[in-house]
C-alpha positions, 0 to 999 in steps of 0.5 A: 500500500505505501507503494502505491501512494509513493507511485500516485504522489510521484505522479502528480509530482511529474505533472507538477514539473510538466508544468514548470518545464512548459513555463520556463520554455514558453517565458525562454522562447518568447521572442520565438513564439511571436515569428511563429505562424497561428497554426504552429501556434496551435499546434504547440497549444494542442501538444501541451494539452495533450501532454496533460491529457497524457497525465490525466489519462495515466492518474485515471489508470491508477485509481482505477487499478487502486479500486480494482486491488482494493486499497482505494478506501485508503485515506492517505491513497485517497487523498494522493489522489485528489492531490494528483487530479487538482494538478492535473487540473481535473477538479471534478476528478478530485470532488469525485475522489473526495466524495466517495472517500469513506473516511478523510482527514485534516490533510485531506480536507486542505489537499481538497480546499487547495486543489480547488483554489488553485483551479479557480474555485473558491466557491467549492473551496470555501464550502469545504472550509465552512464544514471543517469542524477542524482546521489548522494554521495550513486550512487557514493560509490555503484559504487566505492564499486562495482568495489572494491568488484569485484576486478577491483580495478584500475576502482574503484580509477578512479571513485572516482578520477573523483568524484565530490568533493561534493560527496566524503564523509566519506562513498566514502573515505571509501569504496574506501580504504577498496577496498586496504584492501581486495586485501591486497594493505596495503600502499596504504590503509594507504595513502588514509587514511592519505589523508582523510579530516575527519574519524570517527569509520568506518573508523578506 
């Protein structure tokens, strides 16, 4: 069983990569792309998705042979697996997983709410941090990084106000101002800064 979750992690890691190596060759070949004709261009758009199709149809085929063995009621399996759908950028692939679990954990709750803010849905994210009887400071900082990364910057600063103060931490603090940073809220970034109890390289 614990080679099944290494080879379902290793998975989603590999799809993780594809997606830093695609970006790095894109912002490498910039200059390239823009003498390229609109059908080359295409082209290159359809090898990138069918690269993800690649992975997507791979993932498909371990959950499958996870049922077909019977360890997919695992919680740490499942929980690999909606990790490894939300990369792979198929949410519903990874509501599915988390639905029909039988039994989830904290990790598996945070796996779902960061997959879902990730993919763009704050609304499913947020729906499953309401139902949480249990959060810990990293429920708290994917949801508040969510709604940062997603540009609903006036949501994120008011989950981190109601925040337990147990659960804001250097990671909490900094997630929340690197949200100002990205839509170039300079000040405001500079004054949560100032307020931090601690930092440290990360946060700097």
């Amino acid at each position: 069983m614990e080679q099944w979750r290494t080879e379902v992690v290793a998975l989603w890691e590999k799809g993780k990569s594809l997606f830093i190596v695609s970006h790095l060759e894109m912002e490498n070949r910039v200059v390239a792309a823009r003498n390229l004709s609109p059908l080359k261009k295409s082209l290159s758009s359809r090898q990138q998705l069918m690269d993800l199709g690649l992975w997507v149809s791979a993932g498909k085929a371990f959950h499958a042979e996870s049922i077909t063995i019977g360890v997919d009621s695992d919680v740490g399996i499942g929980t690999s697996l909606v990790s490894m759908y939300s990369k792979c950028r198929d949410i519903v692939g990874s509501h599915r997983v988390f639905d029909e679990m039988p039994d989830r954990n904290l990790v598996t709750c945070n796996a779902m709410i960061r997959g879902c803010s990730r993919n763009g849905d704050m609304g499913s994210a947020s729906f499953s941090f309401e139902r949480m009887l249990e959060k810990t400071e990293v429920t708290w900082a994917e949801m508040i990084d969510g709604y940062a990364r997603n540009g609903v910057i006036i949501a994120a600063r008011r989950l981190f106000n109601c925040s337990p103060h147990e659960m804001r931490n250097l990671v909490t603090w900094t997630v929340m101002i690197d949200g100002y940073v990205r839509i170039g809220q300079l000040k405001t970034a500079r004054q949560l800064f100032e307020e931090m109890p601690q930092r440290n390289c990360y946060s700097w």
